[in-house]
N, C-alpha and C positions, 0 to 999 in steps of 0.2 A: 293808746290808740286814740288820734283824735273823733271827735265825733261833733258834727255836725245839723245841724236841724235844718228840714228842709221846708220853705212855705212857697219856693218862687223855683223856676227853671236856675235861673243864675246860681241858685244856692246849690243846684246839684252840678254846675260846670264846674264850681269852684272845687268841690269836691274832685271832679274826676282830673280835674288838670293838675291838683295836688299830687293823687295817688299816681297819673300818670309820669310826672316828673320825680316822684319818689321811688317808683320802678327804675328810674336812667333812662324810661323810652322817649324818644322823640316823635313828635304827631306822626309823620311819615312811619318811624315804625311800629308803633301801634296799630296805623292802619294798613301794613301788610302784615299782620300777626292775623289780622281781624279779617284781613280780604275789603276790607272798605275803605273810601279815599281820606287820605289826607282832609282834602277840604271841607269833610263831613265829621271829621274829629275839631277842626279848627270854630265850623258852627258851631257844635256839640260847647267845646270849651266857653265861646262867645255868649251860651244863655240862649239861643234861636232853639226854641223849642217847638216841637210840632203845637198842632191845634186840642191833639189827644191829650197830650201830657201837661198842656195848661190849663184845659177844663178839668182832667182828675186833677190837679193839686187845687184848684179852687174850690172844687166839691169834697175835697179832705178838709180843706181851711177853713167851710162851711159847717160841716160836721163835724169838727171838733177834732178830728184824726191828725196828730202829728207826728212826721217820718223824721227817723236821725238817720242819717248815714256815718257808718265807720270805716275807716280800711288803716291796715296797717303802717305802720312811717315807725320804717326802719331806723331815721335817724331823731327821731326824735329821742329827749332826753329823760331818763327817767326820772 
């Protein structure tokens, strides 16, 4: 399972656009699985993070709090 550490927004697009292409989904269909646009998955991927979600990861990176993210990849090799 790869795994990921997170200190920035971009570190967690990279992440979802990963696990998103290792599903087979395409932005389009991810975002009608989710009910939400396309072009809100394509920010999403880009790193445009709200105002919320870059004050908490500043205030974790401050505090010393480091997040990893994992998700499954299926094609990865053992």
């Amino acid at each position: 399972m790869p795994e990921h550490r997170v200190r920035k927004v971009c570190d967690i697009a990279a992440v979802l656009k990963a696990a998103r292409e290792n599903c087979g989904l395409s932005q389009a269909e991810l975002g009608q699985r989710l009910v939400i646009s396309r072009d809100y998955i394509i920010d999403l991927e880009s790193g445009h993070g709200s105002l919320y979600i870059n004050r908490l990861l500043k205030i974790m990176h401050e505090l010393g709090i480091v997040m990893s993210l994992t998700y499954q990849d299926d094609h990865a090799q053992s």
